[in-house]
C-alpha positions in Angstrom: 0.0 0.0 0.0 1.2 3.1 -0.8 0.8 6.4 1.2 -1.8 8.1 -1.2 -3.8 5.7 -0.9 -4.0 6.0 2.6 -7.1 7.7 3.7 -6.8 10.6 7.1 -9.6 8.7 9.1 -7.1 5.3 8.9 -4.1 7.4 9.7 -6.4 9.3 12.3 -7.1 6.6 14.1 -3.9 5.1 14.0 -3.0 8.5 16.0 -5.6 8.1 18.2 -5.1 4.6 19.2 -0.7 5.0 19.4 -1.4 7.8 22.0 -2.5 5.7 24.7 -0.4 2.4 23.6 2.9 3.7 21.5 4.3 0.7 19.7 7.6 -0.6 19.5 10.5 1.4 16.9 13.4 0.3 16.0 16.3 0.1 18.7 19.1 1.6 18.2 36.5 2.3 20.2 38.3 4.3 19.1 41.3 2.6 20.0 44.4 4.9 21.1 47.1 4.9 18.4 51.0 5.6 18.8 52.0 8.8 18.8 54.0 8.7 15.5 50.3 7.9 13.9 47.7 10.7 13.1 44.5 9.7 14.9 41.5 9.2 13.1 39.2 12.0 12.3 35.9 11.4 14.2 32.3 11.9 12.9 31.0 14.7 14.7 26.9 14.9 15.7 24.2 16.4 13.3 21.9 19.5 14.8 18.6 20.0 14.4 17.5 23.6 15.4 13.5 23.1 16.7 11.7 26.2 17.5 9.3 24.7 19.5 9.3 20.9 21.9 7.4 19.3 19.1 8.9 20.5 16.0 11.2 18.4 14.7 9.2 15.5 15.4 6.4 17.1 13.0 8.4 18.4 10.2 11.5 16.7 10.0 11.3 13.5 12.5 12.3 10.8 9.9 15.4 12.1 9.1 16.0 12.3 13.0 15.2 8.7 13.1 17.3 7.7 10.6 20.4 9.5 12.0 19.8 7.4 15.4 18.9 4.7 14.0 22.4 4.6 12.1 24.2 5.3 15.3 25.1 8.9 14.8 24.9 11.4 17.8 22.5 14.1 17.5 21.9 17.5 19.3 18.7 19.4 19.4 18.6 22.8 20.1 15.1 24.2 21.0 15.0 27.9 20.6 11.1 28.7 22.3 9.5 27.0 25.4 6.7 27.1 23.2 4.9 28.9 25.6 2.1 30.0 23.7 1.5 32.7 26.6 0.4 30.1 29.2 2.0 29.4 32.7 4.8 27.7 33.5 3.6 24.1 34.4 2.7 24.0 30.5 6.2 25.1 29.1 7.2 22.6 31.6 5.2 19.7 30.2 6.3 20.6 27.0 10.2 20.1 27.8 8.9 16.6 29.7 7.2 15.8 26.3 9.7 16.5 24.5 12.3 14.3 26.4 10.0 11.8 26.3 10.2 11.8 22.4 13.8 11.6 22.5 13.6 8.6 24.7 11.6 6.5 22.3 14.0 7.7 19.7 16.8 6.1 21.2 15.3 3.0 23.4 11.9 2.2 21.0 9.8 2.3 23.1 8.1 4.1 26.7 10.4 2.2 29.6 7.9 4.8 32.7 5.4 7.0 32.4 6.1 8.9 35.9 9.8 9.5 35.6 12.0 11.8 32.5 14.9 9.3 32.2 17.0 12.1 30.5 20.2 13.8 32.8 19.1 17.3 33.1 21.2 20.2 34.5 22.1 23.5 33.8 25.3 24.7 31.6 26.8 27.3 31.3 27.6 29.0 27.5 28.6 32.5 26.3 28.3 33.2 30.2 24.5 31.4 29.9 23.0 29.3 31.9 21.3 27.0 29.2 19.1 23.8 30.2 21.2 20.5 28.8 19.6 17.2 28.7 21.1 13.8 27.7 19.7 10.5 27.0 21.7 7.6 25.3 23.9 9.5 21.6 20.9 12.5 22.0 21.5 15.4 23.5 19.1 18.6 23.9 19.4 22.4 24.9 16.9 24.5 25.7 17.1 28.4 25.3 13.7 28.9 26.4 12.9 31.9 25.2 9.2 33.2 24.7 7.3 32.0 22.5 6.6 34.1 20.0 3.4 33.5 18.4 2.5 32.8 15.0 2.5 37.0 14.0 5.9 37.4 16.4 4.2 39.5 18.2 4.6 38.1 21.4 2.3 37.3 24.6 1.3 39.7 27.2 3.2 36.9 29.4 6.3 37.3 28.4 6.1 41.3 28.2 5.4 41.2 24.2 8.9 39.5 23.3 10.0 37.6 20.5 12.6 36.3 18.4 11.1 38.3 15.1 11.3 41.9 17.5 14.6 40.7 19.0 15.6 40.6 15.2 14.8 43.4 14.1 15.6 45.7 16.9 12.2 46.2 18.6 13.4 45.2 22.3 16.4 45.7 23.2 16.8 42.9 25.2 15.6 39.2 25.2 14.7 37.6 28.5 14.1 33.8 28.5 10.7 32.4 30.2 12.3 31.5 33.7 14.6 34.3 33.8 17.8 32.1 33.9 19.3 34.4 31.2 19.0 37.6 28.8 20.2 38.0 25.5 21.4 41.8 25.1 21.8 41.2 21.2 21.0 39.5 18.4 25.0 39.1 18.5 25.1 38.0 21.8 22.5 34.8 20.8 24.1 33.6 17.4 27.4 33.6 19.5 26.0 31.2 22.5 24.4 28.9 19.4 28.0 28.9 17.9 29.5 28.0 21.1 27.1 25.1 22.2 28.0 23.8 18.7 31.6 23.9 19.0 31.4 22.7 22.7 29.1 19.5 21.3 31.4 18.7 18.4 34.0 15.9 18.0 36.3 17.2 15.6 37.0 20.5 14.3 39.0 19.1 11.3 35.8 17.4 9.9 32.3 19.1 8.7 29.5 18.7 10.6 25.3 19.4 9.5 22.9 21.5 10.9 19.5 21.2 10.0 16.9 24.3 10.8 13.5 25.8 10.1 13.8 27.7 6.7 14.2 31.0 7.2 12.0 32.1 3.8 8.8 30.4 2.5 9.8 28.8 0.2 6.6 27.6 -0.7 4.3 30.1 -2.2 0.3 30.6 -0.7 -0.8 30.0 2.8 -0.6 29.3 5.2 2.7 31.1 6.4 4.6 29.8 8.7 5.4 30.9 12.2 7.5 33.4 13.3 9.3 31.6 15.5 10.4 28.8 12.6 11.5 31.8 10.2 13.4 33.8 13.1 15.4 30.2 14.6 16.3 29.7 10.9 17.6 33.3 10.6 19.4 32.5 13.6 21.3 29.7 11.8 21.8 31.6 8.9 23.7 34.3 10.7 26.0 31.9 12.3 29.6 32.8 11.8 31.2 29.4 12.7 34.6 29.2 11.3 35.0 25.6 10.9 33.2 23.9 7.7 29.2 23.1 7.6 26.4 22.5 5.7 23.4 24.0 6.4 19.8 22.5 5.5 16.7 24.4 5.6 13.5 22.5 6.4 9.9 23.4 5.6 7.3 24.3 8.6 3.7 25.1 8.2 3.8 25.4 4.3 4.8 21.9 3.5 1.3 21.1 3.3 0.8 23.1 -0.4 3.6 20.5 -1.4 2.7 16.6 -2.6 2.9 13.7 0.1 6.3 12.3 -0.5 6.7 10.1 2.3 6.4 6.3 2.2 4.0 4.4 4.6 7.2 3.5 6.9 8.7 7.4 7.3 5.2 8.6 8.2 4.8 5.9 11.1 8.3 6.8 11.9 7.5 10.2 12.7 4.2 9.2 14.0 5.5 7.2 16.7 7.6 10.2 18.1 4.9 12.8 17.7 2.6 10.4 19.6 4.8 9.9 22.5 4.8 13.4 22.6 1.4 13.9 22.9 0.9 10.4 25.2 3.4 12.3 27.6 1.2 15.8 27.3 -1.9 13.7 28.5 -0.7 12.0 31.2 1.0 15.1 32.7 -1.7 17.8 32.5 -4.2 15.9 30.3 -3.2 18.4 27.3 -3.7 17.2 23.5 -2.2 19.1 20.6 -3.4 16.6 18.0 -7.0 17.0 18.8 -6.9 20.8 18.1 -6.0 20.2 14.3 -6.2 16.4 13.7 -6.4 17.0 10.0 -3.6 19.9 9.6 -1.0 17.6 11.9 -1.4 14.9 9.8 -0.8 16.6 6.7 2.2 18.1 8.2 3.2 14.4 9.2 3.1 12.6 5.9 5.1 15.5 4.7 9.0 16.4 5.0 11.0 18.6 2.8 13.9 19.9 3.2 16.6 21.5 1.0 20.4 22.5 1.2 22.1 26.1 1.3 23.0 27.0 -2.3 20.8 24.7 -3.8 18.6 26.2 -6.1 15.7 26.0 -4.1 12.4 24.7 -4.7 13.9 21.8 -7.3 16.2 20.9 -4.4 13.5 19.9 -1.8 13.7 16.7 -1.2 13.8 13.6 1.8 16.6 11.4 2.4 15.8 7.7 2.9 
């Protein structure tokens, strides 16, 4: 069966029935040389900039998969709480959620409900203090800054801020949602991004990939896509990192004007992860994101296109298998 022939009410329920019982995923020396020998350059980890806790599961969770699943370490960097304005215990959830993806990414499956099996603390980068998780070759950091809103205009919560003002010099200043930190400049952000990447990385010698919300729609018509997507990819694209990357651009909320192009097993793939997700939202504070939109999430999950810098653009989108 192919995936346009799928019908949404199959894929729907599929959704409704992994939330409460996620099924199983796949699972996932350097020796020391003599010192006349040059050592072997080592594969450093692939980033994936998400703007909000369930964002790269949505748009670009195959590929994330895949990376694990071929026993490559891989860093996310969350840019929002994802907020959305409300209190803290929700922002909270979110991060818990979010973990929780990253620990059926890695083990396959949902070991305890109660307990966030990730090590948590707080590091410090670019003199801030940044929220670092870890669970088996995935690491997170959280910037936690406000959540933006789909405009970028900001919630009275957070005192209007947001990474599209911070950008274009409406605040001065860009305080993140439990006050650990405050960004003075735009500067002062792509240089603690730049540093968490060259503090995660195994080898300077060797390139490394970072994969981020575009920072243009590439696609044209509506709907647009969030503010908070375009201004994390803008973000990455003013990174000044001296040491060689490649840089991949990933489509948000205006994939869904684009063709299906996943296969039956990618979609279930990112399926699984969005749905532990929203499994861990219930059973913390009884939240579901999937029931506000059931049909716009699942046209975003059977979906994933991405492209790379320099490319010529929309001819270049593509998914990797």
């Amino acid at each position: 069966m192919t995936l346009k022939s799928t019908n949404y009410k199959k894929i729907s329920i599929l959704a409704l029935i992994l939330i409460f019982s996620v099924p199983l995923i796949c699972s996932s020396k350097t020796s020391s040389l003599p010192n006349n020998k040059v050592l072997p350059k080592k594969e450093n980890p692939v980033f994936y900039v998400s703007a909000h806790p369930d964002d790269w599961q949505i748009f670009i969770g195959n590929k994330v998969y895949n990376d694990v699943k071929q026993g490559r370490k891989v860093v996310i960097i969350y840019t929002t709480a994802g907020d959305a304005g409300r209190e803290e215990s929700f922002w909270r959830s979110r991060e818990l959620a979010a973990n929780t993806s990253v620990e059926f990414l890695v083990d396959g499956s949902l070991v305890d409900d109660e307990k966030n099996n990730n090590k948590c603390s707080f590091n410090m980068v670019n003199n801030h203090s940044l929220w670092r998780c870890t669970y088996g070759k995935v690491t997170s950091y959280w910037l936690r800054l406000p959540d933006g809103t789909p405009s970028g205009q900001g919630t009275l919560t957070y005192q209007r801020q947001s990474l599209k003002k911070f950008y274009q010099e409406d605040i001065n200043s860009l305080q993140t949602v439990d006050k650990s930190s405050t960004y003075s400049s735009w500067e002062d952000l792509t240089k603690t991004i730049t540093q968490l990447i060259n503090k995660e990385k195994l080898d300077n010698r060797t390139s490394y990939s970072i994969y981020s919300h575009s920072y243009k729609d590439v696609f044209i018509g509506s709907p647009g896509d969030h503010s908070d997507h375009i201004y994390s990819g803008k973000l990455i694209f003013d990174l000044t990192d001296r040491f060689p990357v490649k840089k991949y651009w990933y489509s948000g909320y205006n994939a869904v004007n684009q063709p299906i192009n996943l296969s039956d097993e990618d979609v279930l793939h990112k399926l699984d992860l969005f749905m532990s997700f929203e499994r861990a939202m219930l059973y913390d504070i009884s939240h579901s994101t999937y029931s506000e939109a059931p049909k716009t999430y699942f046209n975003w999950l059977v979906r994933t296109y991405y492209y790379e810098e320099g490319s010529s653009g929309l001819n270049e989108l593509r998914i990797e298998r």
